[in-house]
C-alpha positions in Angstrom: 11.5 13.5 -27.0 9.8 16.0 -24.9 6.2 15.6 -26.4 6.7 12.1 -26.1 7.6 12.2 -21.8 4.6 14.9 -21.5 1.9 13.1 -23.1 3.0 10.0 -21.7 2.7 11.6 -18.1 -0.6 13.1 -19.2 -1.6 9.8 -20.6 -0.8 7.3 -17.5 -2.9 10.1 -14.5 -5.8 8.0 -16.2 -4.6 5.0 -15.6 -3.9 5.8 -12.2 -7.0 7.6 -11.3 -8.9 4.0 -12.9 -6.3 2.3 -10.7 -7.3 4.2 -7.5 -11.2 4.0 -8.1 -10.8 0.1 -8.1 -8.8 0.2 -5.4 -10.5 2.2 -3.2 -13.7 0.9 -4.1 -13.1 -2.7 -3.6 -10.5 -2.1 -0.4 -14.1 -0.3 1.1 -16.0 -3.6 -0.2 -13.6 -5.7 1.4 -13.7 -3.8 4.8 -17.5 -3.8 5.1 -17.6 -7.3 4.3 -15.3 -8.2 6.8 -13.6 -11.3 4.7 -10.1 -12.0 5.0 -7.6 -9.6 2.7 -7.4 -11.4 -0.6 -5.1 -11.8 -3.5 -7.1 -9.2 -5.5 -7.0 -6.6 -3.1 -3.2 -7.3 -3.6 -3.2 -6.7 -7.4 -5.0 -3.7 -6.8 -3.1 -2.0 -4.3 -0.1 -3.1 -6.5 -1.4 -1.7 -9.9 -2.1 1.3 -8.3 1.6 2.0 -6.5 3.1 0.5 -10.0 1.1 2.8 -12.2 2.1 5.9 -9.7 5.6 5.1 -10.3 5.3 5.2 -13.7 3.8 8.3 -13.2 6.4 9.8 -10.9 9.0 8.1 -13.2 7.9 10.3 -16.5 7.6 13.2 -14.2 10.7 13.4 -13.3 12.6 13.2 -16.3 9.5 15.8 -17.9 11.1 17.8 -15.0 14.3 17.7 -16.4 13.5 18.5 -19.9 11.5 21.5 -19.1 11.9 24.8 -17.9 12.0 24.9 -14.1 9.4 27.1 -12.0 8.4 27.8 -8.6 5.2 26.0 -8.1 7.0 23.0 -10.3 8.9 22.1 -6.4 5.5 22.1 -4.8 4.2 19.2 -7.4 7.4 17.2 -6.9 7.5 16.7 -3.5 3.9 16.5 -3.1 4.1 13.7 -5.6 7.1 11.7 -3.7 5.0 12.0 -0.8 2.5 10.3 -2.1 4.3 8.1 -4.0 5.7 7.2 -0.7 2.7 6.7 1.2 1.5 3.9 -0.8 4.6 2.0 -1.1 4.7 2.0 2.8 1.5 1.6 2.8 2.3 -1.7 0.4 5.1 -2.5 2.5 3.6 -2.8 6.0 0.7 -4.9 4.6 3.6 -7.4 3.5 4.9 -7.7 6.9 2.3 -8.2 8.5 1.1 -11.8 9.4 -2.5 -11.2 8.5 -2.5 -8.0 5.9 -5.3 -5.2 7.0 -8.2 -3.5 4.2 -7.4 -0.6 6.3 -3.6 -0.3 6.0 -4.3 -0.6 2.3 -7.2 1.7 2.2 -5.6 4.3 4.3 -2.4 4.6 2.1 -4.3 4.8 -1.2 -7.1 7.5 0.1 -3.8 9.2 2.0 -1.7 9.1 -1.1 -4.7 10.3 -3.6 -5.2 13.0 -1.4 -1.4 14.2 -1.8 -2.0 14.0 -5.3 -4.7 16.2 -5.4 -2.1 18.7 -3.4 0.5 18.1 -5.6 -2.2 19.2 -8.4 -3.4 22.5 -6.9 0.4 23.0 -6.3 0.7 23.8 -10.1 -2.3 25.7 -10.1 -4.4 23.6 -12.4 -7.7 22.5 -11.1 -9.2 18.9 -9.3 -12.2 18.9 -11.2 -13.6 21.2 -14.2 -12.1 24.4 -15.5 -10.5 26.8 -13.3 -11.7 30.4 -13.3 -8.4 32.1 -13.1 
């Protein structure tokens, strides 16, 4: 079952990195623009928090199949963090009477930006090899 959960979880950061690109890039589209937050901005911002969750999901029961260590508690919380800026992020837009670009653009960027923590937390790199 293990292999299973961990290539899943390696599988599905794709997904949410493809998720995040199109979210980010039409959220800046829709800012500059200046038109009225629109049903596809929703989807977007949507597919990217659903997608995270999946990812958050598989990485916590990868957590409780492997070997705990140190830097493993770093990646965790810096993943509910950013888990849970984008469903606030999410959340607030829905309350709100006229949804903002900026809400949604702020808690995607904010959130991808934990991610990238959560990633240096285990010691792995953001982009290319790592030299260590």
């Amino acid at each position: 079952m293990m292999p299973m959960v961990f290539y899943t979880h390696s599988g599905v950061r794709y997904l949410v990195l493809l998720a995040a690109i199109a979210a980010v890039v039409y959220l800046l589209v829709g800012t500059f623009r200046g038109a009225p937050f629109d049903k596809l901005a929703k989807i977007l911002t949507g597919a990217y928090v659903g997608l995270l969750d999946v990812q958050v999901l598989t990485g916590i029961v990868l957590y409780l199949l492997i070997p705990s260590y140190p830097r493993l508690m770093g990646h965790v919380v810096m993943m509910l963090a950013a888990v849970s800026v984008g469903h606030a992020a999410n959340i607030v837009n829905k309350r709100r009477d006229e949804p903002s670009w900026g809400v949604a653009l702020v808690g995607v960027a904010l959130s991808l930006i934990l991610i990238g923590g959560a990633i240096i937390a285990i010691g792995r790199p953001i982009f290319g090899t790592s030299v260590i």
